[in-house]
C-alpha positions as CSV (number, residue, x, y, z in Angstrom):
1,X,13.5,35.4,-5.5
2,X,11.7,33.0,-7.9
3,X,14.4,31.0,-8.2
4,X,15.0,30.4,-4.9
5,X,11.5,29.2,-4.1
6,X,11.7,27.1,-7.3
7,X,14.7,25.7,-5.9
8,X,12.8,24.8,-2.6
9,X,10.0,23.5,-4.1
10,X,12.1,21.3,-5.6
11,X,14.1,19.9,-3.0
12,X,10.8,19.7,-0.9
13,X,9.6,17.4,-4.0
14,X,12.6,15.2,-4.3
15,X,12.6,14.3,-0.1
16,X,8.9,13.5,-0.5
17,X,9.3,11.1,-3.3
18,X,12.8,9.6,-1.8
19,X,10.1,9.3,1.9
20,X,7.5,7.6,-0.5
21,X,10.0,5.1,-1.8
22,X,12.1,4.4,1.0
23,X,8.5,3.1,2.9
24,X,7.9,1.3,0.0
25,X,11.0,-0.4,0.0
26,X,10.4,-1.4,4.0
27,X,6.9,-2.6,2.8
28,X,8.5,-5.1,0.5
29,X,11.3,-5.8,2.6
30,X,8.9,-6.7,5.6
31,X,6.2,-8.8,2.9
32,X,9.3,-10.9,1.6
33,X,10.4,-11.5,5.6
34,X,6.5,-12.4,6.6
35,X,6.6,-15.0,3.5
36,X,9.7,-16.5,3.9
37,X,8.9,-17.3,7.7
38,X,5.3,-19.1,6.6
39,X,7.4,-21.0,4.0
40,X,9.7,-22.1,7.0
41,X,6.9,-22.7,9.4
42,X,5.3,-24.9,6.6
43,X,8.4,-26.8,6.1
44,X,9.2,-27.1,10.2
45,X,5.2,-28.3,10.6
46,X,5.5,-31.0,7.8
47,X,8.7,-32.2,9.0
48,X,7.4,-32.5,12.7
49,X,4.4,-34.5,11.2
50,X,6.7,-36.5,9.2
51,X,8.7,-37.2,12.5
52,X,5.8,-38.2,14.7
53,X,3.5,-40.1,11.7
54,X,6.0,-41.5,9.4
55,X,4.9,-39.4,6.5
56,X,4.4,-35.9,5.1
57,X,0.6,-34.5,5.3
58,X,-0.8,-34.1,2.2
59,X,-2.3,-31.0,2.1
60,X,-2.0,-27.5,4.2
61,X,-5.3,-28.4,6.1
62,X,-4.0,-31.0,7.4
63,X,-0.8,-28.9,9.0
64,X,-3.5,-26.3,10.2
65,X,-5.7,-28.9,11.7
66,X,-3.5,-31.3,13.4
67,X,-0.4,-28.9,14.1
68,X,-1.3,-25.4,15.3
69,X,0.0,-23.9,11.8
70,X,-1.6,-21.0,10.7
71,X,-1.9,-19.5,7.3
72,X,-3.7,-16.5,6.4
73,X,-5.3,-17.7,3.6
74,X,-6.6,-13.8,2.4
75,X,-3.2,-12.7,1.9
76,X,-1.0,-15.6,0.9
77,X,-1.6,-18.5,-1.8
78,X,0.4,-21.6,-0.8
79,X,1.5,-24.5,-3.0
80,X,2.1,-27.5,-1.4
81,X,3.0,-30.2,-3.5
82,X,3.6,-34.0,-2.2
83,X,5.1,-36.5,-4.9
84,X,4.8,-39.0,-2.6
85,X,4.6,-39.6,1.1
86,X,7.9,-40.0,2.0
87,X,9.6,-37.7,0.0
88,X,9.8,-33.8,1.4
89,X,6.8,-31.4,-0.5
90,X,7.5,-28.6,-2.6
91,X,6.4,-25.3,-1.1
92,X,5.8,-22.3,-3.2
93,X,4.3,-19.2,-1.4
94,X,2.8,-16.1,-3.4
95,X,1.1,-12.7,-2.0
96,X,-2.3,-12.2,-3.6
């Protein structure tokens, strides 16, 4: 009899840790997605300014200010880069 509730305990154990990691796994899944979208709406927003103004804005203000993006500035830290104003930015995005 011991056994066999030793045995269930264990299975019981292993499906809650495979649970835990498995929602883990959509977590990071679902941050990555959320990051590479901002990256692209960065990119699609400085490329829409560069096509209306004749150059690329130098800073993400400017993108939030004159073209509707938004950033969520608690969560993410952006790195927008501009080498000059006619040449496409770098855009690095980390979560905090």
């Amino acid at each position: 009899m011991k056994k066999y509730v030793f045995n269930s305990i264990t299975l019981i154990l292993v499906f809650l840790l495979f649970f835990y990691f498995s929602v883990e796994n959509v977590k990071t899944q679902r941050d990555n997605e959320k990051t590479y979208i901002l990256a692209d709406a960065i990119i699609k927003s400085a490329v829409q300014a560069y096509a209306i103004e004749g150059f690329y804005p130098p800073d993400i203000e400017y993108l939030e200010n004159n073209y509707g993006l938004i950033v969520d500035h608690e969560k993410y830290v952006i790195s927008y880069n501009v080498f000059a104003s006619n040449i496409m930015p770098e855009v690095e995005i980390f979560l905090k």
